[in-house]
C-alpha positions in Angstrom: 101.9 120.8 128.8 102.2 118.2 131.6 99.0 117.5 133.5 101.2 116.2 137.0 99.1 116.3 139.8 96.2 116.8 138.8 92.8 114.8 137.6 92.0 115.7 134.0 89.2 115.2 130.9 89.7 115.3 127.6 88.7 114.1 124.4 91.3 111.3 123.4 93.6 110.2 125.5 96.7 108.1 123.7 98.4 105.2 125.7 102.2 104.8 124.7 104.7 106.8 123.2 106.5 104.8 120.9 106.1 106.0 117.1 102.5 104.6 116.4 101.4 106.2 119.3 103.2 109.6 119.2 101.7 109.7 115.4 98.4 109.0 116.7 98.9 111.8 119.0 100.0 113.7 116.8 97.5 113.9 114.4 94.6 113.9 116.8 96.2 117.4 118.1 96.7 118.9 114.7 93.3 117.9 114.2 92.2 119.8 117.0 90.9 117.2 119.0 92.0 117.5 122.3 93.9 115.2 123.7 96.2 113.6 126.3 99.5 111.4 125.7 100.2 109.3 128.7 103.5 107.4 128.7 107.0 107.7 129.8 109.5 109.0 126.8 110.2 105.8 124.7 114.1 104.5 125.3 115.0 104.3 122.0 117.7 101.7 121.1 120.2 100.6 118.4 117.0 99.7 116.1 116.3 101.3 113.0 112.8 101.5 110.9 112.7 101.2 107.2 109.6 103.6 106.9 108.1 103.5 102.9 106.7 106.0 101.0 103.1 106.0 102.5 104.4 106.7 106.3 107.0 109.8 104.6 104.2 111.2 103.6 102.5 110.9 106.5 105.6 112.6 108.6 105.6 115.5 106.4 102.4 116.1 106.4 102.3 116.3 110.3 105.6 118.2 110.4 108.0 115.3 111.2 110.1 114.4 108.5 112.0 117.7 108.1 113.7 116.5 110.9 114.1 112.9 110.0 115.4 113.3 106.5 119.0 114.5 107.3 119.3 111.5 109.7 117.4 108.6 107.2 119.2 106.9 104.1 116.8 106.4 101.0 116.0 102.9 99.9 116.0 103.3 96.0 116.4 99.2 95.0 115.4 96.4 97.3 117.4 93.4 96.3 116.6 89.2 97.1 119.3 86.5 97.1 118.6 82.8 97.4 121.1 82.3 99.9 119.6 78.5 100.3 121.6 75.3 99.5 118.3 74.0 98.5 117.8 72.1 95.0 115.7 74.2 94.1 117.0 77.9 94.0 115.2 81.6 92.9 117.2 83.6 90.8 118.4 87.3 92.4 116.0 89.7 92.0 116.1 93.4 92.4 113.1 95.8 92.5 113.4 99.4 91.8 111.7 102.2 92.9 112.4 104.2 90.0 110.0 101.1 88.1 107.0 102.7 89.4 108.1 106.2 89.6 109.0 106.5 92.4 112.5 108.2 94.0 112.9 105.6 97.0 110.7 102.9 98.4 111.1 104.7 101.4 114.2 105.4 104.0 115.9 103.6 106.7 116.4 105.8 109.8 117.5 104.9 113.7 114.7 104.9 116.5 116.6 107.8 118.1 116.1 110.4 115.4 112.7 109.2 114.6 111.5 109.2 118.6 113.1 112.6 118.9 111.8 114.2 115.6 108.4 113.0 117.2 108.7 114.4 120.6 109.8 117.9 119.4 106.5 118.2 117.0 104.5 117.0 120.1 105.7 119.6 122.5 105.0 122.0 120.0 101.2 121.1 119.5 98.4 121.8 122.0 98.5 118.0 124.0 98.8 117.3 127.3 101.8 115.2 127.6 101.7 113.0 131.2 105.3 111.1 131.3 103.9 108.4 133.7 103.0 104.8 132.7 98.9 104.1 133.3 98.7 101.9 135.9 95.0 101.0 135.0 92.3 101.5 132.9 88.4 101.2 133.2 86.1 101.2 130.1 82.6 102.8 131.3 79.6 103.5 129.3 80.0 107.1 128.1 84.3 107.7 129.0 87.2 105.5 130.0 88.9 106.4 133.3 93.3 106.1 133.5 94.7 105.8 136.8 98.1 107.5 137.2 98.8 106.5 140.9 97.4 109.9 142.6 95.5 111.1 139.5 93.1 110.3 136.9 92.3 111.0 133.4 89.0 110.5 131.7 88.4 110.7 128.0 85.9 109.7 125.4 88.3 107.4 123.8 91.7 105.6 124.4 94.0 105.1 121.5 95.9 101.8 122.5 99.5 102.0 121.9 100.8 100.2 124.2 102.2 97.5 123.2 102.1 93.7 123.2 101.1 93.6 126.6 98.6 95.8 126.0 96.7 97.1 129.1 94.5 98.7 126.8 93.5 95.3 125.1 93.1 93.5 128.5 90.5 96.5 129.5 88.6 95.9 126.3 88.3 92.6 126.7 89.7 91.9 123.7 91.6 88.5 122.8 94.0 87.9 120.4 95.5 85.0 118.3 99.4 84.1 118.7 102.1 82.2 117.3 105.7 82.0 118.8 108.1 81.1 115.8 110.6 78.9 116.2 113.4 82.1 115.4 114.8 84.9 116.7 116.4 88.1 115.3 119.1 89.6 116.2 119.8 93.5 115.1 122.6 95.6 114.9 124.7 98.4 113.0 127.5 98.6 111.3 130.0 100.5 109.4 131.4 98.8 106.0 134.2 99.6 103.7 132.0 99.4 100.5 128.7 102.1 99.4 125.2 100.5 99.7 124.4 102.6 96.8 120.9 102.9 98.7 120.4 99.1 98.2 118.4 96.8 100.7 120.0 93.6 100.4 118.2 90.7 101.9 119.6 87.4 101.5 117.1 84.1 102.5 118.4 81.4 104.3 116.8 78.2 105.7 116.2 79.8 108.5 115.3 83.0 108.2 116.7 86.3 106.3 119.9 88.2 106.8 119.1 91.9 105.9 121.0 94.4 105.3 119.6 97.7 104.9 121.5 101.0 104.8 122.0 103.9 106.9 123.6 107.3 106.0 126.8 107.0 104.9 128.4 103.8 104.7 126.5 102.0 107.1 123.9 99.8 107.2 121.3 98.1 109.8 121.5 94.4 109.9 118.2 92.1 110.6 119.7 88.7 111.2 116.5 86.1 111.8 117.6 82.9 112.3 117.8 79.5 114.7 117.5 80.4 118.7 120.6 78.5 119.8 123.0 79.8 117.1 121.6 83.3 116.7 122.7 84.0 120.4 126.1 82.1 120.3 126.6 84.4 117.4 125.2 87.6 119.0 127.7 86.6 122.2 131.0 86.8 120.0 133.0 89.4 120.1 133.0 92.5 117.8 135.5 91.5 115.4 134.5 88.0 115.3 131.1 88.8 114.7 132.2 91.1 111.9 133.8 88.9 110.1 130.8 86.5 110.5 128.0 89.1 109.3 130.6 90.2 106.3 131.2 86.5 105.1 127.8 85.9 105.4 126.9 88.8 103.2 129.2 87.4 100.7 131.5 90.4 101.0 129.2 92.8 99.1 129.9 95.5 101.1 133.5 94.6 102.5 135.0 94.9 105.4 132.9 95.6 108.4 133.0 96.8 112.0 130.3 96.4 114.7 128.9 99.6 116.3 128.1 99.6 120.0 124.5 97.9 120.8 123.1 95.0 119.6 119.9 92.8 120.7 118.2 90.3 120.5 114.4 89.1 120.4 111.9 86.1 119.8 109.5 86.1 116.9 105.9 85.9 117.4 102.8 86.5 114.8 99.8 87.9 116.8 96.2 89.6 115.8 94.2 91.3 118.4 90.2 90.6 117.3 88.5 93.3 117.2 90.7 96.3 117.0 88.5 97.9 119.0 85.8 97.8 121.4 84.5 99.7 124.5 85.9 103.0 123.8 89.3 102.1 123.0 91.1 101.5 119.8 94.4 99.4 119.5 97.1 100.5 117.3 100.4 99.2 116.4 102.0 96.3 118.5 98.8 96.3 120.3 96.9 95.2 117.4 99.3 92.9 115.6 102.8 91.8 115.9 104.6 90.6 113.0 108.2 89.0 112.1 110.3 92.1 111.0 110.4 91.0 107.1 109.3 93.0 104.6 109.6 96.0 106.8 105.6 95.6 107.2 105.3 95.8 111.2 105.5 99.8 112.0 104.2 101.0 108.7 100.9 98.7 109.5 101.0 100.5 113.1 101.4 104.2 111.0 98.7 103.2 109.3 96.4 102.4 112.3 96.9 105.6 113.6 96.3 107.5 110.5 93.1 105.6 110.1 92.1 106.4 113.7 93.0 109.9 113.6 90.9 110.2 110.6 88.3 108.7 112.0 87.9 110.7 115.2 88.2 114.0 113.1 85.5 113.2 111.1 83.3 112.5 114.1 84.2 115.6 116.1 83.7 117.8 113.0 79.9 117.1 113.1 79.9 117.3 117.0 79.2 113.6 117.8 80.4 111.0 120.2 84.2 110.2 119.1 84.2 106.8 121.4 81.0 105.7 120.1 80.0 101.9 119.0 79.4 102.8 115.8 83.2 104.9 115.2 84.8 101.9 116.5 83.2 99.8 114.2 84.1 101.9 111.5 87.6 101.5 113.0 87.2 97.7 113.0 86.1 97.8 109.3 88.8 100.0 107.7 91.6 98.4 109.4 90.8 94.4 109.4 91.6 93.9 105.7 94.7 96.0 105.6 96.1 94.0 108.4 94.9 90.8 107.8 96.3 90.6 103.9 99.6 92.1 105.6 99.9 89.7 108.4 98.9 86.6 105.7 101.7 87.9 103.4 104.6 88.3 106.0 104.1 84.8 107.8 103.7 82.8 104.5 106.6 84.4 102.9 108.2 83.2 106.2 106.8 79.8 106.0 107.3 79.5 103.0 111.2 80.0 103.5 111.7 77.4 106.5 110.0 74.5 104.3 112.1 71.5 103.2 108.9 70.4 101.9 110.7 70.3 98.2 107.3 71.4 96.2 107.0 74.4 98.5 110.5 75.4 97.0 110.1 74.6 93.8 106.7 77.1 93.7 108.8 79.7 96.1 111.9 79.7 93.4 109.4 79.9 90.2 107.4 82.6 91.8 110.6 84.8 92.7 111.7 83.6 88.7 108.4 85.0 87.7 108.9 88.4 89.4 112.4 88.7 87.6 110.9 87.8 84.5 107.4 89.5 84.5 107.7 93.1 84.6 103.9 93.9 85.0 103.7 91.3 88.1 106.9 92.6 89.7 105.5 96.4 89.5 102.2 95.2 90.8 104.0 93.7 93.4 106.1 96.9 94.3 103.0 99.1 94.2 101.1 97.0 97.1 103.9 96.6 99.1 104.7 100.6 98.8 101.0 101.6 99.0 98.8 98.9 100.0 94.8 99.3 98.4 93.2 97.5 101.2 94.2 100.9 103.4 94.2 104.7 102.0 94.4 107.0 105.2 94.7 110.6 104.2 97.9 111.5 105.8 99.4 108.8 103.9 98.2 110.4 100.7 99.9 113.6 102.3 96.3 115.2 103.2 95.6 116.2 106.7 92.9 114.7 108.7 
């Protein structure tokens, strides 16, 4: 239902409608909370989102990932090369899924599919779905008012998914901490003439990774983070040219490869918004945090901020009480700082970590990946956290509703 030209109330009201705030949508609905989604469809581009196991779970359980799976490519083994001339250099490594029972890590699937698998289920759920951007946004006492140019919406509470320039967090007054890094990425896809054999493959560099991770059929999305300068001469060439760069690069692991229209490029930054929320609004996703696309943390940390929220706000409306209270966003606040603290930590040291000449730093970087190749208990322990991290256990990500 679209809510055009006219002022409206409701419950929640959800700001963006990229994944973390179609899920938080989403859920609120199949909750039975009524709510408002108030963005213009996403433009999906050439990008692709490794989601793991935690997130699946969480699109099946809302009625997503039915539609996904045909289009998503399981990762079963995640594989590491030292691709450093350093002195000191790790051994390969590969983690498998099947180590910690489970079938895949997770699956690799293009923004388009996801995007549209999320749309349908919305449009099939009781939410108001306005397809205009908010133009601004007033936190009062007991609701938060969203101007749409010749109408309004009030709700009790404001999910913030908006993204790094979050409107939302300028409303709430709330600051964040960030860090520009000295790289960019550029991504693409591409079709090769060898199987992944559902292999991630990332190989480190000194100045970033270069990761290839597959697609359906024999294809696989490439992360490329690297130095400024050279990442864009590179991202300039021409297809072939290119090709034959990303395929000697890779080592020829998968062959012979050709480029597939679109390709981007864009600066890395690490960034915490502090709170998560305040003033009856709730940040989730790039709102909340931005982080270097390594590890394939960023979105799954944004899933899980929406899960969390959604949970929340159930739980609230169930016993009749005030959804946008001080006391649910604290909660909020609470449930969510550790989660993405330890995550943020984890994904800018292991990126540190990788850019060091400091030769001590490599030395501990190459007998740390030697120990995970070695140590079988600390490599599954390691697998297990990144799958299914225990500073966060939302119920959708257990496969329970909210």
């Amino acid at each position: 239902m679209d809510g055009l030209g006219q002022n409206l109330t409701a419950e929640a009201a959800v700001i963006g409608a990229g994944p973390a705030g179609l899920v938080s949508a989403i859920a609120l609905a199949a909750a039975g909370v009524e709510t408002v989604l108030i963005a213009p469809v996403a433009k999906a581009d050439q990008r692709t989102t490794a989601l793991l196991a935690g997130s699946v779970a969480a699109l099946d359980t809302l009625g997503v990932w039915a539609s996904c799976l045909p289009q998503a490519a399981p990762l079963r083994k995640i594989r590491i090369i030292d691709d450093t001339k350093r002195l000191f250099r790790a051994p390969e490594v590969i983690f498998d899924a099947a180590e910690i029972g489970l079938d895949a890590f997770g699956y690799n699937i293009e923004n388009r599919y996801l995007l549209a698998a999320l749309e349908a289920r919305a449009a099939e759920l009781t939410l108001t779905r306005i397809a205009a951007p908010a133009l601004a946004i007033t936190a009062e006492a007991t609701a938060v008012t969203i101007k749409l140019g010749d109408r309004e919406v009030r709700a009790r509470l404001v999910i913030g998914a908006d993204g790094q320039r979050s409107l939302c967090r300028a409303a709430a007054r709330i600051g964040s901490s960030r860090r520009e890094c000295s790289q960019i990425a550029l991504t693409l896809n591409l079709a090769h003439a060898r199987p992944h054999q559902d292999i991630s493959t990332e190989f480190h560099t000194e100045r970033g990774p270069f990761t290839l991770v597959p697609l359906p059929r024999r294809r696989s999305s490439l992360v490329w983070v690297g130095d400024p300068v050279r990442t864009e001469d590179f991202s300039a060439q021409s297809d072939a040219e290119l090709a034959l760069e990303i395929e000697r690069r890779a080592h020829s692991i998968l062959g012979a490869m050709s480029i597939e229209s679109g390709r981007s490029t864009f600066p890395l930054a690490v960034e915490t918004a502090t709170p998560l929320a305040r003033d009856r609004i709730a940040l989730v996703g790039e709102a909340a945090h931005v982080l270097p696309p390594i590890g394939a943390q960023g979105l799954n940390l944004g899933l899980r901020d929406a899960a969390t929220v959604a949970e929340l706000v159930a739980e609230v409306r169930r016993r009749n009480e005030d959804i946008g209270a001080p006391e649910v966003l604290k909660r909020y606040n609470v449930a969510r700082a550790a989660d993405v603290r330890s995550c943020t930590l984890a994904v800018d040291l292991l990126n540190r970590l990788l850019l060091s000449d400091f030769v001590p730093i490599q030395a501990t970087r190459g007998l740390s990946l030697y120990g995970l190749d070695r140590i079988g208990a600390l490599r599954r322990a390691l697998m297990r956290q990144g799958v299914d991290p225990s500073a966060s256990q939302p119920r959708l990500m257990r496969g329970e509703m909210v």
